[in-house]
N, C-alpha and C positions, 0 to 999 in steps of 0.2 A: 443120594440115598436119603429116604425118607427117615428121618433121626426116630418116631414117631412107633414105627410101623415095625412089627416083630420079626425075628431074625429067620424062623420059617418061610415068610413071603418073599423074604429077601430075594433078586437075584445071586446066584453063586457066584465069586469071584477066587478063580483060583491064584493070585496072588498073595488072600492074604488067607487061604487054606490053612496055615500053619500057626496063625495068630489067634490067643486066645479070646475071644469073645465075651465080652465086658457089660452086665448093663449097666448103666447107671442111673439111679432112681433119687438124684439131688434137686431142689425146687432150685430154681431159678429167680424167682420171685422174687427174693428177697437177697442182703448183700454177703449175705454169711455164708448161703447153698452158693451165688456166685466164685464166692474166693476159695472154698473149697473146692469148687470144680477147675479150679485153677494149679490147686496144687495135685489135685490128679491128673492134668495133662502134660505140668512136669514131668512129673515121673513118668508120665508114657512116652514123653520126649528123650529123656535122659537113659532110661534104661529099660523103657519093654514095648516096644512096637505093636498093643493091642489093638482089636478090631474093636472101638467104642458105638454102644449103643445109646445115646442118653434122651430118654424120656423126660421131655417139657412138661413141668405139673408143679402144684405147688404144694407145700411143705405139707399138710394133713393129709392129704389124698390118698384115696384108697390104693390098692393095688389095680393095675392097668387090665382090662377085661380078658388082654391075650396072657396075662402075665405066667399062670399056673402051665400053660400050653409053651412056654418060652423055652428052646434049647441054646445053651449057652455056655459057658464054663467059669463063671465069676461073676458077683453082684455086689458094689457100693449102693449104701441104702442112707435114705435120711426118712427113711416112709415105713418106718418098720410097726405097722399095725398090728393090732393081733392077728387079722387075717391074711396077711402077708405074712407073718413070723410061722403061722401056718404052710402055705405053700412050701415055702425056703425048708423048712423041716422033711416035709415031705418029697421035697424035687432034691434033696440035698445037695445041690449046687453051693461050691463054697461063698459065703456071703459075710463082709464087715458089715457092722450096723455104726452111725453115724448116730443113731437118734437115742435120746435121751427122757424124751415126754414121757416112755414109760418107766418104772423100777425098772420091767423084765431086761437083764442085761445078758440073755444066755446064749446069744448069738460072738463070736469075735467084736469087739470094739474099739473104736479110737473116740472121746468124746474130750470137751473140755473139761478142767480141773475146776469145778463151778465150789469146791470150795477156796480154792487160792485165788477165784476172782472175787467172791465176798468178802475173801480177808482185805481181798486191797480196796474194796471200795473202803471196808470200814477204817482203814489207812488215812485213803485220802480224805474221806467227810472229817473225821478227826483232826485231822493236822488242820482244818478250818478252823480251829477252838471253838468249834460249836461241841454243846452241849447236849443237844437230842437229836434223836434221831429215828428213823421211820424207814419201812420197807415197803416196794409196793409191788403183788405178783398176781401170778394166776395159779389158782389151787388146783386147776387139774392136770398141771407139768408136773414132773418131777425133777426136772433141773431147774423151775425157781426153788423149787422148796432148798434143794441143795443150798441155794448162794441165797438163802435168807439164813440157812446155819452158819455159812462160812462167813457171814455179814456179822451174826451174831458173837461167833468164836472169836473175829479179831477184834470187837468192841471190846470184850470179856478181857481180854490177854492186855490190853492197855489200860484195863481196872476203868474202864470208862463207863461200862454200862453193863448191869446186872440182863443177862439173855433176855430174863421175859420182861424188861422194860421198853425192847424196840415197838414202835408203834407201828401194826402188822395192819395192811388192806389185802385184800385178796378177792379175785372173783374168777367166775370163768371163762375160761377162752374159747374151747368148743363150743361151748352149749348157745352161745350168745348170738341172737340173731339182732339185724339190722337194730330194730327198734331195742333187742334186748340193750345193744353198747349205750345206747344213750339214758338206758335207763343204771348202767355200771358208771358212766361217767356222770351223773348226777348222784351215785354215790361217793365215786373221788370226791368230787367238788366239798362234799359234807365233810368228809374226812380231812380233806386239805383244811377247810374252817377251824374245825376243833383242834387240832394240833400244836403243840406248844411251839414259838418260836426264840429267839430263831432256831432250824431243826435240817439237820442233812436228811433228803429221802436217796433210798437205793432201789432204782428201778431195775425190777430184773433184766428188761429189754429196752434196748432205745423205744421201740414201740410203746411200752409201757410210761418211759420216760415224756413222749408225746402227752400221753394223754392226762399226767399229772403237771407236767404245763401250760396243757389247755385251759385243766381244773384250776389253777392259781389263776390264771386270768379272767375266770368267770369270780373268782371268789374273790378278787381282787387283791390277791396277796404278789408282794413283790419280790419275785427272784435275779437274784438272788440272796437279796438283803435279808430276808425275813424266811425261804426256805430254799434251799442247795438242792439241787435233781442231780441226779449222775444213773444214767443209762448202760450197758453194755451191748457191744456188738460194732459199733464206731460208724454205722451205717451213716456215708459223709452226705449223701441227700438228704437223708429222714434228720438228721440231727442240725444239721445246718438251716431248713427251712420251721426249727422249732424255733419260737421267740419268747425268753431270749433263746439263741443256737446249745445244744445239749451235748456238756461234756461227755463221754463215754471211754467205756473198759474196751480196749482191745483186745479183742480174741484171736489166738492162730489157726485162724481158720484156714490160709491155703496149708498151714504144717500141716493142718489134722487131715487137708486132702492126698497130701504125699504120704502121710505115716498110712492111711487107710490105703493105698493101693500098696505099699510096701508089704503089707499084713495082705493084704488078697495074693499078690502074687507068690508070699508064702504058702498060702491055702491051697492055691492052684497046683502047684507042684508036691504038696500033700504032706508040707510041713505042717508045724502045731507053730503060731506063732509065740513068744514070747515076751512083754506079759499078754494073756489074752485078751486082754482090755486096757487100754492104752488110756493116760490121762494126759492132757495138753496144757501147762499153765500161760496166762492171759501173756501178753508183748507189755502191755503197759496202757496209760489212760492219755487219750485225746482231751486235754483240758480245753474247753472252750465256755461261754462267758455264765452259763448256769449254776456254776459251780465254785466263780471267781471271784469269792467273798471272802473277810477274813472276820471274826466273830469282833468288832469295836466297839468300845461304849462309850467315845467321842462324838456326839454328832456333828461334830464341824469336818471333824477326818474321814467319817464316813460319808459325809455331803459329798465330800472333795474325790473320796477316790467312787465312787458313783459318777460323778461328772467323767471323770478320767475312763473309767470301764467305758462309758459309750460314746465318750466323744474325740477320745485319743485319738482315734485313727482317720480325724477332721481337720484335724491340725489346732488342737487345744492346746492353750498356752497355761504356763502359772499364772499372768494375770488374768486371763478368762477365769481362772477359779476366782478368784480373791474379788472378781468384780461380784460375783452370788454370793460367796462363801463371806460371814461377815466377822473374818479375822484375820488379823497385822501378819506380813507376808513371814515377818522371822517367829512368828507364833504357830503358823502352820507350817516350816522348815523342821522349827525342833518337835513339833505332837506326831508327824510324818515320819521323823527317824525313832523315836521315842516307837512309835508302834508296829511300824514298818523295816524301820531301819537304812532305808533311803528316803531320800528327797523327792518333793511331788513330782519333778522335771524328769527323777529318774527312774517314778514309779510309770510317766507318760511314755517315755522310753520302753518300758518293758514290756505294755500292752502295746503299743505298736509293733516293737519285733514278735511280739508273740505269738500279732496275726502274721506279718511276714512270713514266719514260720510255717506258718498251716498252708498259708496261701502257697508257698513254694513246694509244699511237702506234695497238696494236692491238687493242682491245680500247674494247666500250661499257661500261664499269665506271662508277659513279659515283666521283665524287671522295672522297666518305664511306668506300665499299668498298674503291680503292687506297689513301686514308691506312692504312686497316686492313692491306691487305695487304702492306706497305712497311713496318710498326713503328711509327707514329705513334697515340698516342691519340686525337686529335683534329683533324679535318681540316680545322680554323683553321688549328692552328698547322701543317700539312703541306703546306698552301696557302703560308704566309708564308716556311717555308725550303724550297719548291722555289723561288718566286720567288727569293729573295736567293742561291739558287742558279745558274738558268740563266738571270736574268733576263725570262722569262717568266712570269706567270701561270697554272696548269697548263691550263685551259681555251685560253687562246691557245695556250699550244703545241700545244694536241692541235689546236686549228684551222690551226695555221700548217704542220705535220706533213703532214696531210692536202690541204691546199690545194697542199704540194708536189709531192706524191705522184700529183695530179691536173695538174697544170701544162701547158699546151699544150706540143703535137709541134713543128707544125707553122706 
């Protein structure tokens, strides 16, 4: 079946006569339309044997030429334009909206809780004891602007930062052709300059997170020492090939795909869902090395745990520090607990498991490969101190990780 091609042209199939017929209008493009269309095939698995149609397209895109012509009986939408929001009106076919770029919310919805994800960024940049801090969006969404209030609100609630002190970039997204980006990231870059440091920024999108990485590397400012990025959306390609790799907010995007067919197949059989509009709060933040700074005004300690951020997982020793680092080994033990509260050995420790962690979480590696890729000679012995580490066995966790991640909705 041409996934593509409208349900009119369709050949008839009287087996699934009796299934309701689905379109699906989620981009693919990107990793957030992917995980949600993941938690709507649970649920088609689990409890409603639909006839799905899903249209390949990417996240702005108009409505599809046959779309207004489409007979169906249920639509998931991440493309809810105004002239689409038109159609859907007028075809009255029942339809969840997914999308957020606009205010107009009058459609059924399930969207994420984008102010409980600006709370927790402003959470996490905070608990860095950094001092300032910055937002960076696009003014013609209306889910950044959200998670620059909710950024703001939980600065406010920790007495940290009066609302209109965060340092605000914005430009826009649509509008922006080829040449326009480069003429937006040449104004990051400006922006990144003038900025006080050290300063946590809150990108509203890993994408956006990208491109205020790129800007620190042109302006030559060092992250994470001097300025914290932290992205949402945990896209683990886009954020892993950023350098440094960019932490991110996890969103429940396959929940929000199971909660929106839960709410359609309410629709379908001519219930009124309840609430009409569904809010999702985030899973939690992928820390990764963007954001793995802590606010120190030692430079021998901060030398040291710089060395450790990027070379832990080489097989760095305490005397590798102490050969650069130009202080007596019991003078960097006690400034190390003094500010840390462990010991350089067992701050080395904890960026090695922390990649283990990720690496296990995401990735089919063998055990043998992450001991290697982590610093460990021997993946006995990387096996015995992750255990005495997180208490897990590294295999358990990569099972216990994943069985999470998979957890019933519903």
């Amino acid at each position: 079946m041409d996934a593509t091609m409208p349900s009119s042209q369709r050949s008839s199939n009287a087996g699934l006569a009796a299934r309701p017929k689905v379109l699906l209008l989620v981009e693919t493009t990107m990793a957030f339309g992917r995980s949600v269309l993941e938690g709507i095939s649970r649920y088609r698995i689990e409890k409603q044997p639909w006839s799905v149609q899903l249209d390949l397209r990417e996240l702005m895109a108009g409505p599809p030429a046959w779309f207004q012509s489409w007979d169906g009986d249920g639509i998931i939408t991440r493309n809810t334009t105004p002239e689409m929001l038109r159609i859907i009106r007028e075809t009255e076919i029942p339809t969840v909206n997914l999308s957020d770029i606009h205010a107009d919310q009058s459609l059924p919805s399930v969207i994420n809780d984008h102010d409980k994800i600006g709370r927790l960024a402003a959470t996490h940049l905070a608990d860095k004891g950094l001092e300032h801090f910055a937002f960076a969006g696009f003014s013609d969404h209306y889910w950044s602007s959200l998670r620059l209030a909710g950024f703001r609100n939980g600065l406010a609630e920790r007495g940290i930062e009066d609302a209109s002190s965060v340092h605000v970039h914005q430009s826009e997204w649509a509008s922006a052709s080829q040449s326009g980006w480069q003429h937006q990231q040449d104004q990051i870059v400006q922006w990144v300059r003038n900025l006080p440091r050290p300063v946590g920024i809150f990108a509203c999108n890993d994408f956006r997170g990208q491109h205020v990485l790129e800007a620190c590397q042109t302006a030559k400012v060092s992250v994470p020492d001097e300025v914290a990025v932290l992205g949402v959306d945990n896209d683990h390609v886009l954020c892993d090939f950023c350098d440094p790799p960019l932490s991110s907010i996890i969103p429940a995007a396959e929940r929000i795909g199971y909660q929106a067919a839960v709410m359609l197949d309410q629709l379908m059989h001519g219930h009124t869902p309840e609430p009409l509009h569904f809010q999702i709060a985030p899973l939690g933040i992928a820390e990764r090395l963007s954001t793995d700074v802590m606010a120190i005004d030692d430079e021998d300690v901060a030398a040291a745990i710089q060395m450790i951020r990027f070379r832990a997982c080489e097989g760095l020793t305490v005397s590798d520090i102490l050969a650069e680092v130009p202080i007596a080994r019991s003078s960097l033990e006690r400034r190390f607990r003094q500010y840390l509260g462990r010991s350089p050995q067992a701050e080395i420790r904890r960026v090695q498991i922390k990649r283990a962690c990720q690496l296990l979480r995401d990735t089919e590696l063998s055990l043998v490969k992450i001991a290697r890729l982590t610093g460990f000679k021997h993946s006995e012995y990387f096996s015995v101190v992750f255990k005495r580490e997180v208490h897990q066995t590294p295999g358990r966790y990569r099972d216990a990780s994943r069985a999470k991640a998979r957890k019933p909705f519903g």
